[in-house]
C-alpha positions in Angstrom: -22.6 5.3 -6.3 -22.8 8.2 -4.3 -22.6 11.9 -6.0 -20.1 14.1 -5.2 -21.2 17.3 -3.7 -18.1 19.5 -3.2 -17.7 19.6 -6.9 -19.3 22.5 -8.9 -19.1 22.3 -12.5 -18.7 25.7 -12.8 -16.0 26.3 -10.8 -14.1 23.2 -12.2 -14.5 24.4 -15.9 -13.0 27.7 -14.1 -10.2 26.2 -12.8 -9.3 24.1 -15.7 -9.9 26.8 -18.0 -7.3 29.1 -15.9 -4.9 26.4 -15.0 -4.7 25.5 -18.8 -5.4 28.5 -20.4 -7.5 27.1 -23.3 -9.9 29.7 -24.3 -12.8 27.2 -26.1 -12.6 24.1 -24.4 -14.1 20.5 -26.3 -17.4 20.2 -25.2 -17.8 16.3 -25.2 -21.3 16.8 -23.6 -24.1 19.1 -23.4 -27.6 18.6 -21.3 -27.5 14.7 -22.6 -26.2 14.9 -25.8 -23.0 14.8 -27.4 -21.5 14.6 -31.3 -18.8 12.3 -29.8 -17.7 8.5 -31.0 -15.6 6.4 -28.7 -13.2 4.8 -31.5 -10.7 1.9 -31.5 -8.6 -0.2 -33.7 -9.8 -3.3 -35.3 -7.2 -5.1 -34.1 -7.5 -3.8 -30.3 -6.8 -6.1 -27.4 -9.2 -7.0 -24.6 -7.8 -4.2 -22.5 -8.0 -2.0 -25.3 -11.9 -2.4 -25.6 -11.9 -2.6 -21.4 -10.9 1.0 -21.6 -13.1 2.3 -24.3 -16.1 1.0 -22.7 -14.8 2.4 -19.0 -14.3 5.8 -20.9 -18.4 5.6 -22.2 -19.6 3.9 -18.6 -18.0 6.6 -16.6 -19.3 9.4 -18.8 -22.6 8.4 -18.7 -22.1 8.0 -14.8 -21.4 12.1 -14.9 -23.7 13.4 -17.6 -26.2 10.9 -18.6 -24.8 10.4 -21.9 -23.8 6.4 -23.4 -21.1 7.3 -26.2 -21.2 4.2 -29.0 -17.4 2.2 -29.5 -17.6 2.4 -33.0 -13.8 0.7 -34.4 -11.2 3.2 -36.6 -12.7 1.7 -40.5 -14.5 4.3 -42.5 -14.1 8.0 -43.1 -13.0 9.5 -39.5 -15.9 11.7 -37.5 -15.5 14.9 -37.0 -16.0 14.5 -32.9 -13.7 11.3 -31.8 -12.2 10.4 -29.0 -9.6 8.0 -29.9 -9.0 5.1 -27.2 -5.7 3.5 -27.3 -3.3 2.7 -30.6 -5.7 3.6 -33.5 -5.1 4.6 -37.3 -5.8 8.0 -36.5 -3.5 7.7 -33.8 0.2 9.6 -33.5 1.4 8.5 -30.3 4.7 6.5 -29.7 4.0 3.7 -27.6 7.7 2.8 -27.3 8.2 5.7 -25.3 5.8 5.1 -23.0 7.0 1.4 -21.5 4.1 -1.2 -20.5 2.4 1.3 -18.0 2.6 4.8 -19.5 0.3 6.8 -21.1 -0.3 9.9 -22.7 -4.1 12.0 -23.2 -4.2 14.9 -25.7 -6.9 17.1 -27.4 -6.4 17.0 -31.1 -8.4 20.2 -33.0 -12.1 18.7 -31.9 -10.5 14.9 -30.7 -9.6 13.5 -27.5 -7.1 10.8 -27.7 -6.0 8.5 -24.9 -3.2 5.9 -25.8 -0.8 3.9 -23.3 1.6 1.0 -23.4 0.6 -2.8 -24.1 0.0 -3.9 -20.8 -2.8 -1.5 -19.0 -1.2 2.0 -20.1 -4.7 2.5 -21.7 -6.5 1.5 -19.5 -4.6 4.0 -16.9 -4.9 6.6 -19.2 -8.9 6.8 -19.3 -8.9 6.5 -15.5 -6.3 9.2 -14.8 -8.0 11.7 -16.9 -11.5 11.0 -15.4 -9.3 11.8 -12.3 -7.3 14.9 -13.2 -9.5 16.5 -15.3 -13.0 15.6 -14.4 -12.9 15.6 -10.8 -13.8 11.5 -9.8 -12.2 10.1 -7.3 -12.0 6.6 -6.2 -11.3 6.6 -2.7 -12.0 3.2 -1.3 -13.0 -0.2 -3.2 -16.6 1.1 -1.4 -16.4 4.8 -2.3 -16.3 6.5 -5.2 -17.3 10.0 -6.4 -18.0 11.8 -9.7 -19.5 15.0 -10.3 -23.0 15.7 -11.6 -22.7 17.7 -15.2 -25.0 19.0 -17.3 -21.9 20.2 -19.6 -19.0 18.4 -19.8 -16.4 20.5 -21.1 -11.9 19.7 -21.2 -9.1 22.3 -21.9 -6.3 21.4 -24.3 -4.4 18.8 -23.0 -0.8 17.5 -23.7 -0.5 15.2 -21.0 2.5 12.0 -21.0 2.9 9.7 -18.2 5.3 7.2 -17.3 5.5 5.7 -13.9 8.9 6.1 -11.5 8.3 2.9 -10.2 7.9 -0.2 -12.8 6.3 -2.2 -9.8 4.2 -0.7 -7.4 2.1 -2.6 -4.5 0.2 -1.4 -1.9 -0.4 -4.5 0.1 -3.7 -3.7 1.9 -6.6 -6.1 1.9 -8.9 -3.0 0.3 -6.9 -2.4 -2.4 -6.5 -5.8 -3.6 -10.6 -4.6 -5.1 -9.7 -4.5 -9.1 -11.1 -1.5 -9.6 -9.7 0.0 -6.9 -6.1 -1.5 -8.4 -6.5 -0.1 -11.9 -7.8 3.1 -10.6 -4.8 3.8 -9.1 -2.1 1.6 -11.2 -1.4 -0.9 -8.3 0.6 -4.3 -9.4 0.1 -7.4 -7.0 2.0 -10.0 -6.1 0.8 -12.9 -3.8 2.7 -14.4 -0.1 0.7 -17.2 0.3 1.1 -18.8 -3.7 1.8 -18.0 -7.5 -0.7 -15.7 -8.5 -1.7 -15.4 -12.4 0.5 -12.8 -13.0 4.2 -11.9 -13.2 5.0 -12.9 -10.3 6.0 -16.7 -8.9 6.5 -17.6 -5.2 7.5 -14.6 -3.1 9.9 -14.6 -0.1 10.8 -17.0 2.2 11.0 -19.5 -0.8 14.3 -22.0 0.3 11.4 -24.7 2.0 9.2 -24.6 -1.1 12.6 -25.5 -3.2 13.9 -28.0 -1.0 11.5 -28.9 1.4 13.0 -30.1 5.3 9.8 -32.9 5.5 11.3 -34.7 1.9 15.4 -34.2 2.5 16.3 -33.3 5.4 15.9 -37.1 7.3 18.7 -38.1 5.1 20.5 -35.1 3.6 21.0 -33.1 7.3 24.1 -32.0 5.2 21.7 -29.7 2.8 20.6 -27.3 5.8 22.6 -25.3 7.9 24.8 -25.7 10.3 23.3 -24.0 13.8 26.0 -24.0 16.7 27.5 -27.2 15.8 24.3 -28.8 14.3 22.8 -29.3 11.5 18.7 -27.1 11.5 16.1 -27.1 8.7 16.3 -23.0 9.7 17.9 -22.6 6.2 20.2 -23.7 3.4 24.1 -24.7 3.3 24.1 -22.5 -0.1 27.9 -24.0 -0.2 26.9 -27.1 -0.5 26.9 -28.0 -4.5 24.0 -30.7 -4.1 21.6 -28.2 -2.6 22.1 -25.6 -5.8 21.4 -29.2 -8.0 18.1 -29.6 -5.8 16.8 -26.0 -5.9 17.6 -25.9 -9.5 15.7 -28.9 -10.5 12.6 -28.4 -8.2 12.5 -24.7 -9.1 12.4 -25.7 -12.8 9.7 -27.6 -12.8 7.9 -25.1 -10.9 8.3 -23.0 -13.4 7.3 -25.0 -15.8 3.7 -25.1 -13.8 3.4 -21.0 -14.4 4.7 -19.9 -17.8 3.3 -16.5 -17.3 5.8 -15.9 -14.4 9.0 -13.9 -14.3 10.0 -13.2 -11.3 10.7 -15.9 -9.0 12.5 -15.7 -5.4 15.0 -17.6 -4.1 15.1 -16.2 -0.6 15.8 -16.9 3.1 13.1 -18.5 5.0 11.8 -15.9 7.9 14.2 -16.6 10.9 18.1 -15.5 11.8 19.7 -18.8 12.1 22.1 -19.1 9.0 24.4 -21.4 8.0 28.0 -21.2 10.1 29.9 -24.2 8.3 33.2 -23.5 7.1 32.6 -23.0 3.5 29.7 -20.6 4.2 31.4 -18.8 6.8 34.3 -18.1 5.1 32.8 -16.7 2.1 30.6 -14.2 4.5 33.5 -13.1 6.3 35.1 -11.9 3.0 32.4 -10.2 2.0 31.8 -8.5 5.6 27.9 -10.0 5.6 26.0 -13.2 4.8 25.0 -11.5 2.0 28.2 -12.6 0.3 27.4 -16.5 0.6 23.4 -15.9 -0.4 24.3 -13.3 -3.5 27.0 -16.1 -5.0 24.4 -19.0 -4.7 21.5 -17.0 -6.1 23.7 -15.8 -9.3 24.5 -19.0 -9.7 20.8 -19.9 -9.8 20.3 -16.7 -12.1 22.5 -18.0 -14.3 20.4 -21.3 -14.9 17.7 -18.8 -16.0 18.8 -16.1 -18.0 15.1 -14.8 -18.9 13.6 -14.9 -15.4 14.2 -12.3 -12.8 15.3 -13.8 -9.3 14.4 -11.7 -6.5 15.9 -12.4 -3.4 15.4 -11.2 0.1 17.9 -8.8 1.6 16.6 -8.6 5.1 17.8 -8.8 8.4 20.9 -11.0 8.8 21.4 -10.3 4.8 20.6 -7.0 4.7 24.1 -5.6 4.6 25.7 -6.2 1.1 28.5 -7.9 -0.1 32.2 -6.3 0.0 32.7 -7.3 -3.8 29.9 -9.3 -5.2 27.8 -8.0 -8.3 24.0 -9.0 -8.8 23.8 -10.5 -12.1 21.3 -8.1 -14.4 18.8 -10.9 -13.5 18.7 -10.6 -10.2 16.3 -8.1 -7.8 17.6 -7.6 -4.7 14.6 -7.6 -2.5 15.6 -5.0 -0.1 13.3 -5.0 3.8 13.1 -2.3 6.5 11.8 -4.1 9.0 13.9 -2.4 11.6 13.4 1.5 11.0 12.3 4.0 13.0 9.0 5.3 11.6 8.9 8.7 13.9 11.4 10.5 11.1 12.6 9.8 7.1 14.9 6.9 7.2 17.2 9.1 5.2 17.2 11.9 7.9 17.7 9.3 11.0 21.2 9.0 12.4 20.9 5.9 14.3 19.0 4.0 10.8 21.8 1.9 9.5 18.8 1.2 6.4 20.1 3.9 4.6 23.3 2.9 4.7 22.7 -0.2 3.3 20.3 1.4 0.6 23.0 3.8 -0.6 25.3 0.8 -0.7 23.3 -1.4 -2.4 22.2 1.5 -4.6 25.6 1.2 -5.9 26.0 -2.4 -6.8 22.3 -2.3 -8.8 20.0 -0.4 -9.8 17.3 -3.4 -9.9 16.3 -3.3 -6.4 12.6 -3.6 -4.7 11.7 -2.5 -1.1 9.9 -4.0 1.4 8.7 -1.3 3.5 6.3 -1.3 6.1 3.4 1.1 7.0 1.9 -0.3 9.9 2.1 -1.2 13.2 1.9 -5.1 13.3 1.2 -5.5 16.8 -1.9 -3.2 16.7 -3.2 -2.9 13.4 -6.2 -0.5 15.0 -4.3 1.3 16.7 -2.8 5.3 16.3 0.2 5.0 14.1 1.2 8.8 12.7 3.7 7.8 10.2 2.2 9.9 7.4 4.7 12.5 7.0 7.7 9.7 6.8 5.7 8.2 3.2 6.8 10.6 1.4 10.2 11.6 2.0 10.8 7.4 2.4 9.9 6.6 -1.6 11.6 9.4 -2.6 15.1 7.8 -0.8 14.0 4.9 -2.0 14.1 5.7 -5.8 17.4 8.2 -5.3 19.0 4.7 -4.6 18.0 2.2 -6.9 14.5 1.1 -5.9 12.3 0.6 -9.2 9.5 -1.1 -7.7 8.1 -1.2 -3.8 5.7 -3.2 -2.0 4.5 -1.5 1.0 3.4 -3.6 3.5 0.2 -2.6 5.3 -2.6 -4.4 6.9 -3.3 -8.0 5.1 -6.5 -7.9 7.3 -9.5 -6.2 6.8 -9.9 -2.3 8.2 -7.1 -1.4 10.3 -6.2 2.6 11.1 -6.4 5.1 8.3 -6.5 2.2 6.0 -8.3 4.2 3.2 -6.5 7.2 3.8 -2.6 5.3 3.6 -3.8 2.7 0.6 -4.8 6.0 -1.6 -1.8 8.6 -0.5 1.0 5.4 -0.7 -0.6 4.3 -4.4 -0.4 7.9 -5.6 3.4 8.1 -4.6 4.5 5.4 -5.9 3.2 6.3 -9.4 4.7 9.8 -8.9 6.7 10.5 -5.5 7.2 14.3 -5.7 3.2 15.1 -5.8 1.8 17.7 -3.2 0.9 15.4 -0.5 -0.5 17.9 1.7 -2.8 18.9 -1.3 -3.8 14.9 -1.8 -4.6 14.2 1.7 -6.7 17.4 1.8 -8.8 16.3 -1.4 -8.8 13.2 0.2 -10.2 14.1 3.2 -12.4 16.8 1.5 -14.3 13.9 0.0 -13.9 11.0 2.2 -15.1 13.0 5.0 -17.2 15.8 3.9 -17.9 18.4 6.2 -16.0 16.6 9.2 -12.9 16.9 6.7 -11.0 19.7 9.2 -11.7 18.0 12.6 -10.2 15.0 10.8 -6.7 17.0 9.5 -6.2 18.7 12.8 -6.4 15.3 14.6 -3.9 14.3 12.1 -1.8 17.1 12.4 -1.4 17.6 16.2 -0.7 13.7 16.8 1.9 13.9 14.1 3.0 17.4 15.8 3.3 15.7 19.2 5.3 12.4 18.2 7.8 14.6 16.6 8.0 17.0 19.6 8.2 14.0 22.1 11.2 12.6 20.9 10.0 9.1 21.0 10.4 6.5 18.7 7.9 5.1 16.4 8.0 0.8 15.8 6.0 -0.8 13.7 6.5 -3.4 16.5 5.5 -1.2 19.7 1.8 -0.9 21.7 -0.4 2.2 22.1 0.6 2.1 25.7 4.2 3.0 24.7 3.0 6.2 24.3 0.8 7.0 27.4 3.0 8.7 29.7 5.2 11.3 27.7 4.1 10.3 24.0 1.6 11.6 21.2 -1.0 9.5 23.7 -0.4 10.9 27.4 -4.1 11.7 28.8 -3.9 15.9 28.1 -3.8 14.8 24.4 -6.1 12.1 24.5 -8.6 14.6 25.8 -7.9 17.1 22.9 -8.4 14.1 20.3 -11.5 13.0 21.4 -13.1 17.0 21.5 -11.6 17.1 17.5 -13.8 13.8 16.7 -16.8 15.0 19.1 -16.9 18.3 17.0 -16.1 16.1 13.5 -19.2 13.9 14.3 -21.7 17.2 14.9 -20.8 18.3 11.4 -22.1 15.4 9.2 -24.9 14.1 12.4 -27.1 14.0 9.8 -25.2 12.1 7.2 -24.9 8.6 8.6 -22.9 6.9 6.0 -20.3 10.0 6.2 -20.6 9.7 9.9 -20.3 6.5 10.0 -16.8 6.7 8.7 -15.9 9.0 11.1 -16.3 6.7 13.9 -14.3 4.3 12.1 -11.9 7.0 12.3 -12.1 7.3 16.1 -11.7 3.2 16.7 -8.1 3.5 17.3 -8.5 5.6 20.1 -10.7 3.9 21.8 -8.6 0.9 21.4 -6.0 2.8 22.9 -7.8 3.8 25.7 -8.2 0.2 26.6 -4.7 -1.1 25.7 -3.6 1.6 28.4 -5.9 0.6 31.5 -4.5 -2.6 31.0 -1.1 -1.0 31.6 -2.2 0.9 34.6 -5.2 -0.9 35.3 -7.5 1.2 37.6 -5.0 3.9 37.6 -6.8 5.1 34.6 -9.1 7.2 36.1 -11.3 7.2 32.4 -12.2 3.6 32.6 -12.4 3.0 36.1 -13.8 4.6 39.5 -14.7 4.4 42.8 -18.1 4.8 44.3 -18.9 4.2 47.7 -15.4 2.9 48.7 -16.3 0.2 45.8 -13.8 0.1 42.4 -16.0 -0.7 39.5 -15.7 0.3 35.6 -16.9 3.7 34.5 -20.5 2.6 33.0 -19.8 4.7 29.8 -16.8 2.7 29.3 -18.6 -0.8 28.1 -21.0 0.9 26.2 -17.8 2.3 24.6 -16.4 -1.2 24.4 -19.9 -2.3 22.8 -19.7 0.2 20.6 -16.2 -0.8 19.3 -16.8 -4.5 19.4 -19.8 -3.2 17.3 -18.2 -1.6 15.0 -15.7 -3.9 13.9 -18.2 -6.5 13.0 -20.1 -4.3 11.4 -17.1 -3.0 8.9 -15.7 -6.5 9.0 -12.5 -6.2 10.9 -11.2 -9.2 11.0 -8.0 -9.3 13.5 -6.6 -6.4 15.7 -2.8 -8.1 15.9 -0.9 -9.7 12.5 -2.2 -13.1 12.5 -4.0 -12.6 16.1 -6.8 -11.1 18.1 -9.5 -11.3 16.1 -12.6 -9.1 17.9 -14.7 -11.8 19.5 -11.5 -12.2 21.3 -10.6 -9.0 21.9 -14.1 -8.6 23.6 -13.7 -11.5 25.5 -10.0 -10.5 27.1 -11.1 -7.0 28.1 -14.5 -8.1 29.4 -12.7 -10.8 31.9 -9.6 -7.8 32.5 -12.4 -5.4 34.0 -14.4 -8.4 35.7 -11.6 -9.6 37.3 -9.6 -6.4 37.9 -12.3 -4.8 39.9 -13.3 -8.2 42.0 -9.7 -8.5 42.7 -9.5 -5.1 44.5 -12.9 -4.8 46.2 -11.8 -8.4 47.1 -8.3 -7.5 49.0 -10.2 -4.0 50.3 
């Protein structure tokens, strides 16, 4: 654990003090001692004691002292701090819904109570957060002040979450701390986790699998320019529905514990066009219509499930007239949006048009939206001012519960940085973000913090200025000529990180972080040479009428190749490139470039 040390006690107790306007703040510590008991009820759950022994592990992390979990029997101590639904406790949990929480001083008590799944649990972590100054920034990093005095202002805090499902799909925050810190729900794409969740997306093969029917029931799959293709389901056909139902019953019947299961397209375009099916859609203006009426259908069968399914791409549009039954999510994806503005403020995204439509059909509805850029996953990707704006359209319309898409590999640009700033909207959308990513920053970054924002800020400033558009589909070299990555800028980048890494030179792990920071440039760099091969005059030149590559460009290549082993990158494409082949491609592409042309000299 590293201390944190931008934090002075002082000048928090100041700040809380004038923020709050308590004039004698609780003192639950003092110079290692403290008249505090931790108490719970008898009867508390697991998560219950969880969170009362967090509250004593992370106060002993600050000032030294171990607070006993004593439970709620007895006559009451003068100094408590009550941990969850108690005897001595007031609040209403019914208010408060499985997540929510509420923290409030009492006279000389502290009381922290939240709903029965981890509202608790929440609770103790957000007011080490808010009014104590830790932050968990990473699953690797976290900070907490150093206090010889640990002193809170009257509180009367209550809060419920926006959002009843909120996943930030990055391989970091999958960490359970990292996930509780910040009140992050999961859901699995490769299986039924042990959760709430049952198979997720893409489901119609695991339901009725091509290998077991399709040899003798072609009939069950769709009809593809006059043949029948495994691609997806004939959802007109009453066998298929007979098939799903069964199969997905028994499924079920594998993991109790889940509610939500999907019945969803598989991942390709290539729906059915038989009669039935067509005819349907056409009345309804979208193959929605055909997909919506089978999955009702199935909804039906299983009044106290949820069944998501997938309203993406060639079912994005909704029906003209069909309803989703109140069991049914619609699992709403942006796959094709612009990231360069807020999908709400785009003219030419025909995602919020859908959104505002669906939005009035349902108000169960879950996005899919993406934060990345697939094809380069280390790569410069300023989509940080779009977050924001993007829940917030997102909730006006319907959406109670979001999983944001990032990298499902390790590392990736500004991984730490997006995973914190997405999981803090989603539990409360209308937050100062510029004041988040500053603390952020502040503490992720120490003293290099400023280089870092402006870097942030002028590639932002420049993408918006440019006029180009931002994919999470497109390549670093998109950008090279009039974009956020043209050579002037790229020069004016790498002075911001040159001056970033001379403030914390002396603080390796801090500066390590920083040149973690700096990868996706340098992976930029190189994605460009291959574009204009020795055009780019920074990687390559000529000496003695002789092309050969700039010698500080391998050792920058080392250094990259370096780097990513060393923080465990594990691919630099979705599902491709991992870096012993990345090394390998550019190391033959500036071999063979520069033999080629001395060659033909």
């Amino acid at each position: 654990m590293k201390l944190n040390p931008y934090l002075k006690v002082v000048g928090l107790a100041a700040m809380l003090l004038s923020s709050l306007g308590q004039a004698s703040p609780l003192t639950l510590a003092n110079r290692g001692q403290s008249d505090y008991v931790i108490v719970i009820s008898r009867q508390a759950g697991q998560m219950e004691k969880y969170a009362a022994h967090e509250f004593s592990r992370l106060l002993a992390l600050s000032c030294g002292v171990v607070l006993p979990v004593i439970v709620d029997e007895g006559t009451p101590h003068e100094h408590e701090i009550l941990i969850g639904h108690t005897q001595r406790t007031e609040a209403d949990a019914s208010q408060l819904g499985e997540d929510g929480f509420t923290i409030r001083t009492e006279d000389s008590r502290l009381c922290i109570a939240g709903g029965p799944d981890k509202g608790t649990l929440y609770g103790v972590y957000s007011f080490f957060d808010k009014y104590l100054g830790y932050r968990c920034l990473s699953s690797k990093v976290f900070h907490y002040p150093k206090l010889e005095e640990v002193r809170i202002p009257d509180i009367e805090d209550t809060q419920k979450p926006v959002n009843q499902f909120r996943d930030v799909h990055y391989r970091d925050a999958f960490d359970p701390f990292f996930s509780d810190w910040h009140k992050i729900d999961h859901c699995s794409l490769d299986g039924v986790m042990d959760g709430k969740w049952g198979f997720m997306v893409h489901t119609f093969d695991m339901y009725v699998p091509p290998g077991k029917y399709f040899k003798n029931h072609p009939e069950y799959y769709a009809l593809v320019n006059g043949k029948r293709n495994p691609s997806q389901l004939c959802l007109t056909n009453p066998e298929v529905f007979d098939v799903l139902v069964k199969n997905l019953e028994e499924t079920m019947k594998r993991f109790p514990k889940a509610i939500y299961w999907s019945v969803s397209q598989n991942d390709n375009v290539l729906h059915c066009q038989c009669e039935k099916c067509t005819d349907l859609d056409k009345r309804e203006g979208s193959p929605s219509g055909s997909l919506l009426t089978f999955v009702n259908r199935v909804a039906e069968r299983f009044p106290d499930k949820i069944i998501s399914t997938l309203a993406y791409q060639y079912s994005r549009k909704p029906p003209r007239t069909i309803v989703p039954r109140k069991n049914v999510q619609i699992l709403l994806c942006d796959i094709e949006s612009e990231r360069q503005m807020p999908i709400e403020s785009n003219p030419g995204d025909s995602f919020g048009a859908d959104l505002r439509a669906w939005g009035k059909l349902t108000r169960n509805i879950m996005i899919w939206d993406y934060v990345v850029q697939f094809r380069n996953l280390v790569s410069p990707f300023p989509n940080l001012r779009v977050l924001q704006p993007n829940i917030q359209f997102f909730v006006k319309n319907g959406a109670n519960a979001h999983f944001q898409q990032g990298n499902r590999e390790i590392g990736g640009e500004f991984y730490e940085l997006r995973q914190y700033l997405i999981a803090r909207l989603l539990w409360n959308p209308n937050l100062d973000l510029n004041a988040e990513m500053d603390d952020f920053l502040k503490h992720y970054y120490g003293n290099a913090a400023p280089w870092i924002r402006q870097y942030i800020d002028l590639m932002h400033n420049e993408l918006e200025v440019s006029g180009e558009k931002l994919r999470i589909f497109g390549n670093p070299e998109d950008y090279c000529d009039k974009g956020f990555l043209r050579d002037e800028l790229m020069a004016r980048y790498e002075q911001l990180f040159a001056q970033a890494l001379e403030a914390v030179k002396d603080q390796p792990d801090i500066a390590l972080r920083v040149k973690v920071a700096h990868m996706p440039l340098t992976y930029a760099l190189f994605n460009i040479a291959l574009k204009r091969g020795t055009a780019e005059s920074r990687c390559f030149e000529r000496v003695n009428g002789q092309w050969r590559v700039r010698p500080e460009t391998m050792v920058r290549l080392n250094e990259f190749i370096d780097l990513c082993r060393k923080t465990g990158v594990t691919r630099l494409s979705e599902w491709h490139t991992t870096p012993d082949e990345y090394e390998v491609k550019m190391h033959e592409f500036f071999k063979n470039i520069t033999k080629n042309l001395n060659k033909n000299d």
